[in-house]
C-alpha positions in Angstrom: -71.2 101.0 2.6 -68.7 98.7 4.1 -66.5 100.1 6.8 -63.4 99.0 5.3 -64.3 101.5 2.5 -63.9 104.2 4.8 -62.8 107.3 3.3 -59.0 108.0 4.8 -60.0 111.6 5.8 -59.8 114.0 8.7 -63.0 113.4 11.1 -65.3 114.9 11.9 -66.8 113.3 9.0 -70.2 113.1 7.6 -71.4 110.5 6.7 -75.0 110.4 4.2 -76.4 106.9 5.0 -79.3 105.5 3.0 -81.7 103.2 5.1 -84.9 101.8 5.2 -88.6 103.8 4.1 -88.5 104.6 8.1 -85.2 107.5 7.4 -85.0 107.2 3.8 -81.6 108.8 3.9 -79.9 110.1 6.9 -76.4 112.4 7.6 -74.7 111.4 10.4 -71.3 113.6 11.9 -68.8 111.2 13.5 -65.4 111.8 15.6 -63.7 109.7 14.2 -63.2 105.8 12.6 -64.5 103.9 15.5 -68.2 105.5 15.7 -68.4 106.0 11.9 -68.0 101.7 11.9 -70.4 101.7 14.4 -72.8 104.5 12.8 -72.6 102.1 9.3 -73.2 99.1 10.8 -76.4 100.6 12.7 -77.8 101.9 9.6 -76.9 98.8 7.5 -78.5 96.7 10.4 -81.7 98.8 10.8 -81.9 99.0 6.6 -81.6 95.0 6.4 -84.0 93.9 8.4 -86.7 96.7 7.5 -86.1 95.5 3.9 -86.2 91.8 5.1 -89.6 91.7 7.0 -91.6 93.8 4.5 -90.3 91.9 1.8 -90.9 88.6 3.5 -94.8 90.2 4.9 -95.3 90.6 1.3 -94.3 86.8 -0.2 -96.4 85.7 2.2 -99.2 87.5 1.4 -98.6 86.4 -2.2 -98.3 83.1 -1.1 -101.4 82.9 0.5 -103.1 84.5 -2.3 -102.1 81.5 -4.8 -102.5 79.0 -2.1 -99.3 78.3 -1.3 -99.9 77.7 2.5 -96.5 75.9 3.2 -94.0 79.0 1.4 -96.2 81.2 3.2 -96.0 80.0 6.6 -92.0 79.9 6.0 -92.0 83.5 4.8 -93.8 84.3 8.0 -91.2 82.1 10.0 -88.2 84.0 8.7 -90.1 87.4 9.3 -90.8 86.5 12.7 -87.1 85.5 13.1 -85.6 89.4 11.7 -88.5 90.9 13.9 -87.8 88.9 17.1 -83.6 89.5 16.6 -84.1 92.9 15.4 -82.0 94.1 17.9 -78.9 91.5 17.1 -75.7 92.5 15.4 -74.9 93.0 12.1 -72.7 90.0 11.7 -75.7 88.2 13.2 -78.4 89.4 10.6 -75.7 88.3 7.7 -75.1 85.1 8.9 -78.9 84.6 9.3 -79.4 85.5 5.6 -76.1 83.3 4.6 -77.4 80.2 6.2 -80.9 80.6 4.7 -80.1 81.8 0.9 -82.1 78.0 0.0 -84.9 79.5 2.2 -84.8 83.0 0.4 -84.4 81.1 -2.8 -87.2 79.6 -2.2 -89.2 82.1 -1.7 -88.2 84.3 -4.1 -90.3 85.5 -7.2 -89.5 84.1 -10.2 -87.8 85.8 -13.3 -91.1 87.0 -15.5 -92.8 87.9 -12.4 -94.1 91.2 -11.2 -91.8 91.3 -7.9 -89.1 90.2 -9.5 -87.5 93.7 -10.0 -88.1 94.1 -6.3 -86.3 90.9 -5.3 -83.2 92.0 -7.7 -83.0 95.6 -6.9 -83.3 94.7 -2.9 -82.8 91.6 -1.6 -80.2 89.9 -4.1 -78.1 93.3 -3.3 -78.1 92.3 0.7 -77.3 88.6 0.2 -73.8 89.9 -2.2 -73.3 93.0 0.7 -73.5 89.7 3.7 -71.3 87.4 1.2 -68.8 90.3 1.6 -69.0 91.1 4.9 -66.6 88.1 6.1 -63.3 89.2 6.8 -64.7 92.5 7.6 -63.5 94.1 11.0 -66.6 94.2 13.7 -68.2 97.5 15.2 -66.9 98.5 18.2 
């Protein structure tokens, strides 16, 4: 959920917020517009890089597996990077992912592969949600 696709209703206001395996899916009651931004862009933080360093932990395992040293040590690069800046904004981790879409790319499963559905169904989907986070007011 963006936060300029607030709903224009009274607060309190609940809020049902999917994230990563860790919370699945939680509901979160905010006062009003201010902490709901922040509450989505926590959740949409945490969810991103979850989704990025298991997805990148397992490329790199397949990587290693086919003997694909070099796309392997990347993969493990770029995890290390989401793990170390775990912590760091939400405009951060979308910048991170916008100047490394050659890099993700790259590392990507191909088409008639296994992970494939995996790539589409998670990471593809956070790459188009960071493309359309610019112009998007900040948390608070």
């Amino acid at each position: 959920m963006l936060a300029k696709d607030l709903p224009l209703s009274q607060f309190p206001l609940q809020l049902v917020l999917t994230g990563p395996k860790s919370f699945k899916q939680v509901t979160v009651t905010v006062a009003d517009k201010s902490e709901a931004i922040r509450a989505i862009y926590f959740y949409n933080r945490l969810y991103i890089c979850e989704t990025f360093i298991t997805w990148l932990n397992a490329r790199a395992n397949v990587f290693k597996h086919v003997n694909e040293e070099a796309r392997a040590e990347l993969a493990e690069a770029f995890a290390r990077v989401f793990n170390e800046d775990r912590k760091a904004s939400l405009d951060y981790m979308c910048e991170l992912i916008l100047l490394n879409q050659r890099v993700i790319k790259l590392l990507a499963p191909k088409e008639d592969s296994d992970y494939y559905k995996k790539y589409a169904k998670e990471i593809i989907p956070i790459v188009t949600f960071c493309q359309s986070m610019k112009g998007v007011p900040r948390a608070c």
